[in-house]
N, C-alpha and C positions, 0 to 999 in steps of 0.2 A: 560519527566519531572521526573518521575519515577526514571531513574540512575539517573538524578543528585539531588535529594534527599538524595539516597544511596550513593555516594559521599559526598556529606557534610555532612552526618552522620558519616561517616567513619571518614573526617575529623575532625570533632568534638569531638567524642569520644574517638579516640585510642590513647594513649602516643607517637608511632610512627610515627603518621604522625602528631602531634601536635611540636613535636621537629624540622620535617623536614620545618613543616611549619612556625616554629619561624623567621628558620633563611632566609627564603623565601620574608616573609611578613615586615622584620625587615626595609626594605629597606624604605626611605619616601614617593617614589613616587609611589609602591605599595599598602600602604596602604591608600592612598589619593582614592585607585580603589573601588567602589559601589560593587564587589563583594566580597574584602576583609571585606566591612564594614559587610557586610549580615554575611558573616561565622564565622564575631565577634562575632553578636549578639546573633547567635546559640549559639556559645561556652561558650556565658555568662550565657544564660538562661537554659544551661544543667548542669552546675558547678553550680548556684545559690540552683537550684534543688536538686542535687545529695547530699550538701557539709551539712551536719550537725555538725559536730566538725572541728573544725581545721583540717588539716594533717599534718600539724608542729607547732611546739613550737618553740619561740627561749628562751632562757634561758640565760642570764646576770649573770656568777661567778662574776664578779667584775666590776667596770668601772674605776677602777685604768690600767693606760699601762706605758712601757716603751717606750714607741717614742713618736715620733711628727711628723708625717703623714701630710704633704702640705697640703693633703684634705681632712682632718678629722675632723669630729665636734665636737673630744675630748676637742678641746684646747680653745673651745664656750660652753660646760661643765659647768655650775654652780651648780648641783645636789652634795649632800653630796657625797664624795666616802665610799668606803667599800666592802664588802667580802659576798653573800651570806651562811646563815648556812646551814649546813649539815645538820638539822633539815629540816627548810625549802626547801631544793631542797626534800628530801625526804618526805615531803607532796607535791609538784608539783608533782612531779614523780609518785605517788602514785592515784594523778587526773589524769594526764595525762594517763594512762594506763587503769584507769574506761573508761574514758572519749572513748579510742581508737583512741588517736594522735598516730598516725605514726613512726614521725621522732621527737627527741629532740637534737635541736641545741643550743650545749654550747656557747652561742656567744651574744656580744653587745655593747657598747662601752667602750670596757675596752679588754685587754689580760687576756685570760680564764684561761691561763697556770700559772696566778701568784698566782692562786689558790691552797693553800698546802691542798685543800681538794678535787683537782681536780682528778683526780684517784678513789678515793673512789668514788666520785660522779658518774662518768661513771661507774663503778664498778653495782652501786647500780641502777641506768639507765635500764642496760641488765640484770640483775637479776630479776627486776621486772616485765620484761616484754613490754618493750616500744622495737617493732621490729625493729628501726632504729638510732644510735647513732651518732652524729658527733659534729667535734668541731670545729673551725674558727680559726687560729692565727698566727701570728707573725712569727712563727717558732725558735724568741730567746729562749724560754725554753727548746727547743730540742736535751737533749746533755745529755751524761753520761748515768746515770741509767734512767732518763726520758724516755728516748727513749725503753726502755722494757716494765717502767714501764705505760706507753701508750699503747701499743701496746698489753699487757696484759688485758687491762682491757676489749677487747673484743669487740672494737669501730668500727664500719662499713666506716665510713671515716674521713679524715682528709681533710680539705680545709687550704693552706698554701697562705695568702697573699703575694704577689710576683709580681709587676710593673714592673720591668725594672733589666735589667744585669747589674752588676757592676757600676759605676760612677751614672746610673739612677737611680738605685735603692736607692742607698744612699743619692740622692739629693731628692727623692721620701719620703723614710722611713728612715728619718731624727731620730740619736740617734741608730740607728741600721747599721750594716756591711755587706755587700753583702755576700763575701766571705766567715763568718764564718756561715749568712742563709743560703747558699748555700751548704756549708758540716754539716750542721746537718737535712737539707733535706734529701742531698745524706746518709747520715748513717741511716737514719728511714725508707730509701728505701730498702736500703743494708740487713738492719733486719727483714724487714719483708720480701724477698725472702728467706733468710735463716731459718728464724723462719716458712715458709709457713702459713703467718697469711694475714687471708681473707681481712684484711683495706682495703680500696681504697683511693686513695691519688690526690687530685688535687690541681691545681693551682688556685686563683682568681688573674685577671689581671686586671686592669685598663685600660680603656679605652678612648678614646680623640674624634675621630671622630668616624665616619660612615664607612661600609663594613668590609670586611675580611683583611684588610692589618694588617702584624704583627709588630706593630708601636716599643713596644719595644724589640724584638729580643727572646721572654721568649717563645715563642710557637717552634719556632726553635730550642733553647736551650735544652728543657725541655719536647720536644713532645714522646723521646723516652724513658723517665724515667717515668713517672708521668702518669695515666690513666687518667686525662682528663683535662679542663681549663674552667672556670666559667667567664665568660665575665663581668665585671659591669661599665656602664659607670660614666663619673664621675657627678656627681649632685650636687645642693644646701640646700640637707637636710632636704628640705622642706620650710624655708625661709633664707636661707644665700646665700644671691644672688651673693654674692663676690668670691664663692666657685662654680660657673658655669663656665663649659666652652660650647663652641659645642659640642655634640655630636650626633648621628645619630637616638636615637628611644625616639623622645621627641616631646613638646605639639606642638610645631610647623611644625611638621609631619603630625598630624591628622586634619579630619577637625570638627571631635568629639570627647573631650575627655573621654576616656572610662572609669569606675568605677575603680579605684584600687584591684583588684582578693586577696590582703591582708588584706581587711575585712570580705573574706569568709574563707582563706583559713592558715592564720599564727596570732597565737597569741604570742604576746611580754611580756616576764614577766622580771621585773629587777631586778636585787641585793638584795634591800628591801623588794620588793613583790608588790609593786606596778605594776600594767598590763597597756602600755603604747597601744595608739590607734596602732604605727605604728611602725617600728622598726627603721627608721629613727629618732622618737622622742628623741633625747638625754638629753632634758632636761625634757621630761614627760607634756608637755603643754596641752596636751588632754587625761589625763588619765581616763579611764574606769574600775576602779576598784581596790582594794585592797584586795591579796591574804589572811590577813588577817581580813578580813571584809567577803567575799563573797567568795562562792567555785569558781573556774576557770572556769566550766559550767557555771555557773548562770552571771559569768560573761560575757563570751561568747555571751550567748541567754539576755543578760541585754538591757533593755532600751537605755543605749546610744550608743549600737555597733551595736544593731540594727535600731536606728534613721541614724548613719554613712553610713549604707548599702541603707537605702530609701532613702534617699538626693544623696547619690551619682551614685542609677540607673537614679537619673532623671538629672545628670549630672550638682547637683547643688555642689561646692566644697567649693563655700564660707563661711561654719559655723565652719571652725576651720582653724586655722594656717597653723599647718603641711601640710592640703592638698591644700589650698587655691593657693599655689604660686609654690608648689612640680613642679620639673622638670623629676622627673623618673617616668617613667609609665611600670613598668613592665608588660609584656603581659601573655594575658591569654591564649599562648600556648604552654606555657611550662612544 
């Protein structure tokens, strides 16, 4: 009894075998097994434990974009649009690094890149002291001087949305061109082997079903340029049921469903300043807080983020929208 304590400790614990065991467990009819549900429950209540701030941020430059994304809950959008200020990120940035968030993800519903104060921002990010930078996009704004002037500002990685090669992609990331995505990838690749700048560059794919099959051809493509591929299946946002399809690590999988690990462990801040429950929220229907109201902390440890975290260990999801009908369950072993 003894080792297998020290096994599921090990399990639980180490980033390593938390990764191995994602893509192990992701399967539906392993995690239907009584001993995956145990080594959940560990893993919940050692992260519940451990987690007092965030370890990421996601951060909203703008929720203005240039495409129309088939599955994107841009285009269901009703929030003012607009442009975070360079003020304001520079007070987040400035919580965020008391605070000791980790990672700040330039990312939300909107292209990060349409931000002419996006540079500076990351700029100001690593300066400050936040040890991990990264940004989410498109990959249209990647071209010309952009592409230094990215790379310059000192950003640990870049995640490049990317669905499908050619004809996919475009029928995918509607408003946007495969081809010219694809050579302003490959020239931000090209310059940062030349320039020997430490980025790391990955893919986010979309994904339709269940297992490892490489549905659109981008892992093939793409495996020997790129360090690495961020899997996301596709979902309903929370309640746009018309934007599901099947996929493989969802409610109909488990026979409990688990707490969402993004009430201990990412906080969503927007454009305006508003701090959104979840990062799916695109139009803010459960927000927790205003960055101009309350410090990001106090938001955090506030009343209603922490009512969100007790209702949802007892696996009650019914007191807000977004989680009530949510079809992604990201796991908590990653």
């Amino acid at each position: 009894m003894g080792y297998s304590v020290d096994v599921f400790k090990f399990l639980v614990e180490h980033q390593g075998s938390m990764r191995i065991a994602a893509k192990i467990l992701s399967n539906k009819h392993v995690v239907r097994n009584p001993l995956f549900l145990f080594l959940q429950n560990l893993r919940i209540e050692h992260v519940v434990k451990k987690l007092e701030v965030p370890v990421a941020a996601n951060i909203e430059l703008t929720n203005n974009c240039n495409a129309q994304c088939i599955m994107c809950s841009h285009q269901h959008m009703k929030r003012n649009k607009g442009f975070q200020t360079y003020e304001m990120f520079q007070n987040i940035a400035d919580q965020l690094k008391e605070m000791g968030v980790r990672k700040a993800n330039l990312t939300g519903i909107g292209e990060g890149m349409l931000d002419k104060n996006v540079f500076k921002k990351l700029r100001y990010a690593k300066n400050v002291g936040i040890p991990e930078t990264m940004i989410t996009t498109n990959a249209s704004m990647i071209y010309g001087d952009n592409v230094n002037e990215l790379l310059e500002t000192g950003i640990d990685a870049i995640r490049f949305s990317l669905d499908g090669v050619g004809e996919e992609y475009n029928r995918i990331r509607v408003g946007l061109d495969y081809d010219k995505i694809r050579q302003n990838i490959l020239d931000l690749v090209n310059k940062r082997e030349k320039g020997k700048y430490e980025t790391k560059i990955y893919l986010n794919l979309l994904k339709k079903t269940d297992g490892l099959k490489d549905e659109s051809g981008v892992v093939n493509t793409w495996k020997n340029i790129v360090d690495g591929f961020n899997f996301v299946y596709y979902m309903n946002w929370g309640n746009l049921e018309d934007n599901i399809v099947e996929h493989g690590y969802n409610n109909q999988a488990f026979i409990r469903r688990p707490p969402c690990p993004f009430l201990w462990n990412t906080i969503n801040i927007m454009w305006e300043g508003q701090v959104a429950l979840c990062c799916l929220d695109y139009n803010v229907i459960s927000p927790i807080g205003h960055i101009k109201e309350q410090s990001i902390k106090n938001i955090w440890h506030g009343e209603l983020m922490n009512k969100m975290r007790e209702t949802h260990m007892r696996g009650d999801f019914s007191n807000t929208l977004i989680c009530k009908d949510c079809t992604w369950y990201p796991n908590w072993w990653g």
